[in-house]
N, C-alpha and C positions, 0 to 999 in steps of 0.2 A: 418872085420871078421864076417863072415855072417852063419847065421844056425836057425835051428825051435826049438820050445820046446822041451825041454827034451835032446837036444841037447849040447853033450862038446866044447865050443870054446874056444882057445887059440889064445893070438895077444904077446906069447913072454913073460910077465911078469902075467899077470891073465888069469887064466881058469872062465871061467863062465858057468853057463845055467839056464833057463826059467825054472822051473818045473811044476806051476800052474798060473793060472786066475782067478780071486774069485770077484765078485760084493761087493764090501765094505760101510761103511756108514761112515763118519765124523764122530768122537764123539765131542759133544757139538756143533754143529751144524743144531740142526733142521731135519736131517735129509737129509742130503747132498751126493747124491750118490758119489762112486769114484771104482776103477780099484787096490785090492793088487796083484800084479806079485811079486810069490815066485821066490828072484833068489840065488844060491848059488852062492860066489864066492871064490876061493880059488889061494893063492899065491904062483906063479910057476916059481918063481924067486929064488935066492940064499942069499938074505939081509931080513931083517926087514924093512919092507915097507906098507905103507898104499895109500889105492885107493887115496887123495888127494894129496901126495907127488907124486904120477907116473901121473900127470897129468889126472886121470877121474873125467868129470863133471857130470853136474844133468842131472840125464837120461829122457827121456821123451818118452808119450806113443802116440802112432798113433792110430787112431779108423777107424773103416769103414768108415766114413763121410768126412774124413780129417780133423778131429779135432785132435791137437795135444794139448796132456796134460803134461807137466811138475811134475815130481816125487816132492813131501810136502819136502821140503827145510831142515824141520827141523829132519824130519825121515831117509831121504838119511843122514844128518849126524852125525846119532848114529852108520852107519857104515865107512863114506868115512876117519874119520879122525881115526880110529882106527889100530893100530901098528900091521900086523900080518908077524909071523915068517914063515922062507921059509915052505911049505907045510901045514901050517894052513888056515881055510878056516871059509865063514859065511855064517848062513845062514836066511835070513829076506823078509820078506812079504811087498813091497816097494810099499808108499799109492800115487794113482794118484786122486787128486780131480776136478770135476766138481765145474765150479764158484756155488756162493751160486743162491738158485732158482730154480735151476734144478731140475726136478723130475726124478725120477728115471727108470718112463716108458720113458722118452725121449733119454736115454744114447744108446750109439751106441756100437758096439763090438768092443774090444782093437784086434787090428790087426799085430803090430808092438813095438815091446822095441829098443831102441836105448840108448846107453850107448856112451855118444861123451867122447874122450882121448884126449887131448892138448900135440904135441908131443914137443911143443916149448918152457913148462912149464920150469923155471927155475929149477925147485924143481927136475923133473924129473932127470935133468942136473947132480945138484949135488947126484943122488943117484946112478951113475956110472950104471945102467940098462939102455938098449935099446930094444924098441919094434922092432918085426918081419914084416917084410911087409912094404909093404907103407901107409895102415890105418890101423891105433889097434883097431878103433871101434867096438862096437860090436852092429850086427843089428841081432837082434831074430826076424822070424817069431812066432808067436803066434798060 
């Protein structure tokens, strides 16, 4: 499922979109640039479900350079394990970090969100939902 900022996609169970880009800094970290992509997402299914029971993993960010960054592990899952009800939705500022070191003139523009879905999750299995299409991914142009 493919589209640009500011853009609604649906793969069947989650609506998503991109709204902002914002140059972030690590806290406690020295000073550690990173990448916050606001994304809403909202659940457009008919059960109580959460982005880790429908199979989405940890999203990651593509930069102009071809540097792919992986969304902070610990931030994606203040949302992915949270229960929401049909037509409730969230919405968070998801932090991509540069390894430590980096200065911040050297960081390169975020060009791409990718949000990868596991359609083979078990979890998915037992929650009787099925995604539309043949990829539920969801790839934002930025």
């Amino acid at each position: 499922v493919e589209g640009a900022k500011g853009e609604w996609l649906f793969n069947g169970i989650w609506r998503l979109r991109a709204t902002t880009v914002e140059v972030a800094e690590k806290p406690f970290s020295n000073g550690v640039p990173g990448w916050a992509v606001t994304v809403e997402i909202r659940n457009g299914s008919n059960k109580e479900v959460s982005l880790f029971n429908t199979g989405v993993g940890l999203p990651t960010l593509a930069l102009a350079d071809g540097t792919i960054l992986k969304a902070d592990e610990g931030d994606w899952q203040t949302i992915s394990f949270r229960q929401m009800l049909p037509g409730a939705a969230v919405t968070h500022a998801l932090k991509f970090w540069f390894p430590s070191g980096t200065v911040k003139s050297g960081t390169k523009p975020a060009v791409r969100l990718v949000v990868p879905v596991d359609v083979r999750s078990g979890l998915l299995r037992d929650t009787g939902l099925h995604y539309t299409g043949g990829a539920p991914a969801f790839r934002v142009t930025l």
